[in-house]
N, C-alpha and C positions, 0 to 999 in steps of 0.2 A: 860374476859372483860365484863363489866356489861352492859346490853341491857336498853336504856332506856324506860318507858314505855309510851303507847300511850294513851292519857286519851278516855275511853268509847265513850266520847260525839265527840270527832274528830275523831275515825273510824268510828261512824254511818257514819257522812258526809260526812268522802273522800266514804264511800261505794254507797251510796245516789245518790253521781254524778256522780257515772260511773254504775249504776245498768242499763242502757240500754246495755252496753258492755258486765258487769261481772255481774253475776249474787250474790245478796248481800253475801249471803250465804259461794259464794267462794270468794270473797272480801276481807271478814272478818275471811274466816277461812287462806289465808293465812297470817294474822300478829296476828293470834289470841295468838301467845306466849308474841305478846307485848301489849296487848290492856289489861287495870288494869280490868276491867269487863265484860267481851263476852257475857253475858246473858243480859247486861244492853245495850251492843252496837247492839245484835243484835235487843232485842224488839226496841229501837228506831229506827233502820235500816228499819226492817221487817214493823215497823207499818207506818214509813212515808208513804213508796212505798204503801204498801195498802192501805193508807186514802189518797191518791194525788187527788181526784178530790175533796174531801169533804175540805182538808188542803186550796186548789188555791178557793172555794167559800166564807171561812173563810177569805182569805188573802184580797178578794177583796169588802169582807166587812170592815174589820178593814182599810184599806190603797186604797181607791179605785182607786187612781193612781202611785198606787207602781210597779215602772221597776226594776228588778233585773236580774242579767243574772244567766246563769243554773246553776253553781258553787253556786252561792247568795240565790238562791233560793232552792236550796238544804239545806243550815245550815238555812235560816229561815223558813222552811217548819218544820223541825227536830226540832224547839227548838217549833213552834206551833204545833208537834204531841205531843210531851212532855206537854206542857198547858192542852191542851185539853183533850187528853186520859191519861195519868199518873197520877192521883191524889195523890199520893205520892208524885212526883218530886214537891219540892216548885220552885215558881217563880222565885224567888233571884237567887238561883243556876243556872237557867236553862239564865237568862239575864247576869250575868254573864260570866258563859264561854260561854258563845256565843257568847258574845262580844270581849272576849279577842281572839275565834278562828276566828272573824269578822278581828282582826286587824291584825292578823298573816297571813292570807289570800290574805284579799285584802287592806289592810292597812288599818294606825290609821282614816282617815276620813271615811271611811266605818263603822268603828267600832263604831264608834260615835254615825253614822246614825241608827247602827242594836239597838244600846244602848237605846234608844230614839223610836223606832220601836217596839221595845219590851216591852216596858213601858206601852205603849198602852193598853197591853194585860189585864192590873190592872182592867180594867174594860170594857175590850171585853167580850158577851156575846156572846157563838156558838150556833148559834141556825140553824136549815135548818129547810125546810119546809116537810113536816107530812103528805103528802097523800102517797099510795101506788098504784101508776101510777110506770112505768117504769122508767118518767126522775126525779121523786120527789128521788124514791129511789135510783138512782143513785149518784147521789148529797148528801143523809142521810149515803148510805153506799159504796160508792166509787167503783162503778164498771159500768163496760162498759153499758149505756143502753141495746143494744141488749141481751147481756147476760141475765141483768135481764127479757127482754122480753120474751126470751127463757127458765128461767128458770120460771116466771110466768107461760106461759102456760102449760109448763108439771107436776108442785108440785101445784099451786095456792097460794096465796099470805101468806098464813100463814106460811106451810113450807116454801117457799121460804127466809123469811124473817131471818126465824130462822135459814135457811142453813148460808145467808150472813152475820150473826151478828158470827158464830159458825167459819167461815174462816175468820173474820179479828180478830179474837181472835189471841195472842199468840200462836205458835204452843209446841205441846208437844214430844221432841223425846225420841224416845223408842229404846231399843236395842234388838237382838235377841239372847241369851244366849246359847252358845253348852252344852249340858252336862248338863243343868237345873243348872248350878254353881254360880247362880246368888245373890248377898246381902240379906240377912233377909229385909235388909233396904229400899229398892226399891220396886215399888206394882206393885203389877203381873197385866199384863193386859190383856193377853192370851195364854196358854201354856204359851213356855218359850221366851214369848216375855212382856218386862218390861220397866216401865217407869223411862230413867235416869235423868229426873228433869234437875240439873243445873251442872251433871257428863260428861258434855259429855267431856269434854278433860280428865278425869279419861280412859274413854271406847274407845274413836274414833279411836287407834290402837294397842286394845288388839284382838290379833287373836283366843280367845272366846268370843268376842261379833259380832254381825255384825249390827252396827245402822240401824233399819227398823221399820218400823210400821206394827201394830199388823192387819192391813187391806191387805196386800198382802198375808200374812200367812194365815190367815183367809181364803181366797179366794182359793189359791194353794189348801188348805185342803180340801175346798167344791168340789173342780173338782175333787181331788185324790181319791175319794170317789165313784167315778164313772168308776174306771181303775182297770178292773177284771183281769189284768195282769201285772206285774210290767216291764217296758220299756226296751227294750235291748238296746235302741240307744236315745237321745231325742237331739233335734237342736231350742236352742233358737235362733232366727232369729234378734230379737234388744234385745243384750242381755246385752250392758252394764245399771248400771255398775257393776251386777252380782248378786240381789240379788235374780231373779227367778232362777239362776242357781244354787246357792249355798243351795237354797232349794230341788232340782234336786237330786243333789251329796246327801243329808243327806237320803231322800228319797227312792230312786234309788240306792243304792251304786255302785250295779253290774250295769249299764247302762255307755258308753259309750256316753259321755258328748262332744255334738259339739256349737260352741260360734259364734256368727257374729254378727255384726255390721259395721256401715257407715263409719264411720272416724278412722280416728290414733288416736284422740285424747279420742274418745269415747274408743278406744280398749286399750288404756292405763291406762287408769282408771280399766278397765274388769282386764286385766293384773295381774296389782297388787295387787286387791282381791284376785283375782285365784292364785294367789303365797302366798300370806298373811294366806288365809286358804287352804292351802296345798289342793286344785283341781285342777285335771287333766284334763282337757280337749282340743280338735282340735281348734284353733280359726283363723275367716277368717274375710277379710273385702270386705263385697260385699253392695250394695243397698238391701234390705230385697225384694222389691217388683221383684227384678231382680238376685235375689241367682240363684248360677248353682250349680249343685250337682248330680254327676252317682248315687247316695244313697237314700235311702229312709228311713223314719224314722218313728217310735214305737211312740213316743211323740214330734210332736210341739208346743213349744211354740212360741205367739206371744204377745208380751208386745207393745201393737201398739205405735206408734207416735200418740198423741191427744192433746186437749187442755188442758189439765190437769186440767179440772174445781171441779175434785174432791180434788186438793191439792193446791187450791190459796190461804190458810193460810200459808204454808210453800214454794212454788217456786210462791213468791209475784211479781215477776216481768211476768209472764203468763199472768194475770189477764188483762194486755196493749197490749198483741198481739192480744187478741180476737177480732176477723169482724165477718163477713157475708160470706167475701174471704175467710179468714183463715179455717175459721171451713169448706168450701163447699173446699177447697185443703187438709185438712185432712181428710176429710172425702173418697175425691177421693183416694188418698197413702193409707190411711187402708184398704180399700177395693181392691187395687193392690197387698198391703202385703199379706193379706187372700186368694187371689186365686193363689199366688203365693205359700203357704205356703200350700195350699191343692195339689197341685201337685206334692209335693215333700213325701205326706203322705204316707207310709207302708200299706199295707192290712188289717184291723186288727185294724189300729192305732189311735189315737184321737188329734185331732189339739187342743191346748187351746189358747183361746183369750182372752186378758187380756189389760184394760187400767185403767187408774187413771181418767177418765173423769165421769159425771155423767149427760151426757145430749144421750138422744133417738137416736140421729141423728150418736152419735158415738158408740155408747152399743144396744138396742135392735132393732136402724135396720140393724145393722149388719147381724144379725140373717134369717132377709129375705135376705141379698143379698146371704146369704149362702145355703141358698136354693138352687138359681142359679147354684153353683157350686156343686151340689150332696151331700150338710153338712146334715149332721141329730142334731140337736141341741139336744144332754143329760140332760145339768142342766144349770141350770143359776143363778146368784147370784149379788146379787148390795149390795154396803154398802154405805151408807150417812156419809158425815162430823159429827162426834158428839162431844156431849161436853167433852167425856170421852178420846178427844185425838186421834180418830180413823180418818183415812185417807177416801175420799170419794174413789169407785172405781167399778170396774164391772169385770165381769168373766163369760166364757163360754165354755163349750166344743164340740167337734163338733167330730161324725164320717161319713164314707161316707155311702153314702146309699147304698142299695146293685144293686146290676144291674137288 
């Protein structure tokens, strides 16, 4: 039976309207056997959600009394990130199907109206305002003021600026190669981790690839560096959905591989990697901050819960949970994780802490709270978003001090 296909432009938007629920990412990946272009449905997917505060000051200049409801406002947001950031995509095209998913939608008068709506756009000019203030730039590049405030004061406006233009970029994924077995065709972008371009449904369930960026690798290898003995036991404590474990196993071979995580749903994803690339490991579902365990362990890992402010080009819907709340409640759970995760440590053994964030408050004061609990900090390590496709993230290890 022949599947019919989903045109590009109506998965972004069904993804669009429920990206506060699902996450666009997995939206789209599951009908991605029916969608005629995934790299074309994700960038418009991935760039709405990212430009939503820049897209609603655009909108409210072109139509200043324009009511649309969420549905509505998702395919006109979508078809003005296409205007505005695609310069490829012509206009025609982009008023068109928009119109004809306006009438499928919500009917032929609506369609009318998006048709007519859209017209507009012939000679809307985007312009926002050019200082580098906290709210100017929020507005220019679509992210929570606070954020920007917080990340103004620890880069200064230069960096910072170049961070948030380099995360509303396009993200780049990479895969990790076992065996170095990887295309002539593909460009290496660290060891045997490489960039699959527009391959990803070639790689996404071959059991020698495992899609990852070349910035947790990186990181793993900066703290392994520091491990004068190779682990008999290691417990990653948030371990879906497995890619610091499967670095572990490659690593480690002889080590004795323990998995935890929160949920069922988190441990079923873990699951099926660890079956996928034939790893063995004990897996439990406990709270990280609240693990029980008669055992003690050679290598923790902790992959913390944070704001992932180092990957809001890729988990674009992040970028809208960020407060003042949020970050001062993750901040408190990482820091429950970590002394939780130091008392389950072996003699001898070294904790590593690892997030995807790139703000102080979750990476290097970490480091004083570890104090408190008798950590001796070894090495440390941060990578920035860059242009070359790398994840932002931070990494540290820790042993106890001695008595």
């Amino acid at each position: 039976m022949e599947v019919s296909l989903l045109s590009s432009r109506e998965a972004a938007f069904l993804a669009i309207a429920q990206f506060e629920q699902i996450p666009i990412h997995e939206a789209l990946d599951i009908q991605s056997e029916q969608i005629e272009n995934l790299s074309f449905a994700r960038e418009v997917a991935a760039g709405t959600v990212k430009r939503l505060l820049t897209l609603k000051y655009f909108s409210k200049r072109l139509a200043p009394k324009l009511r649309l409801n969420h549905r509505e406002k998702a395919l006109f947001f979508s078809a003005l990130y296409q205007h505005v950031f695609m310069d490829s995509v012509p206009l025609y095209a982009i008023v068109d199907e928009t119109t004809t998913l306006a009438k499928k939608y919500f009917g032929k008068k609506k369609g009318s109206f998006f048709h007519a709506l859209l017209r507009r756009l012939e000679e809307f000019v985007p312009e926002v305002p050019g200082r580098k203030n906290a709210f100017d730039l929020s507005l220019r590049l679509s992210y929570p003021p606070y954020f920007i405030k917080k990340m103004l004061e620890e880069y200064g406006a230069r960096v910072t600026i170049d961070l948030l233009e380099v995360m509303n970029a396009p993200s780049q994924v990479m895969g990790r190669f076992f065996g170095g077995k990887a295309p002539f065709s593909l460009r290496k972008v660290y060891k045997n981790v490489y960039d699959v371009g527009n391959s990803v449904r070639s790689y996404a369930n071959s059991p020698e690839v495992y899609l990852q960026n070349a910035t947790p690798v990186f990181l793993f290898d900066a703290l392994r560096q520091h491990l004068s003995i190779p682990p008999s036991s290691v417990l990653d404590l948030c371990a879906s959905p497995g890619g610091k474990l499967l670095l572990a196993a490659e690593y480690f071979p002889e080590a004795h591989l323990h998995a935890n995580d929160v949920s069922e749903k988190k441990l079923c994803r873990l699951k099926e990697n660890l079956e996928k690339y034939q790893v063995r490991a004990s897996v439990f579902q406990q709270r990280g901050e609240l693990f029980q365990s008669d055992q003690k362990y050679d290598l923790i890992l902790v992959d913390a819960p944070c704001s992932n402010s180092g990957v809001y080009h890729k988990r674009v819907e992040a970028r809208w949970r960020f407060s003042p709340t949020a970050l001062e409640e993750l901040s408190d759970l990482q820091a429950e994780i970590l002394e939780r995760a130091a008392s389950l440590l072996a003699p001898g053994g070294q904790l590593w802490y690892m997030s995807c964030s790139i703000l102080q408050e979750e990476n290097e004061e970490t480091i004083e709270f570890a104090d408190s609990l008798a950590l001796t900090c070894l090495h440390q390590e941060k990578v920035l978003p860059n242009r070359k496709g790398w994840d932002g993230g931070f990494a540290c290890s820790f042993i106890r001090k001695p008595a």
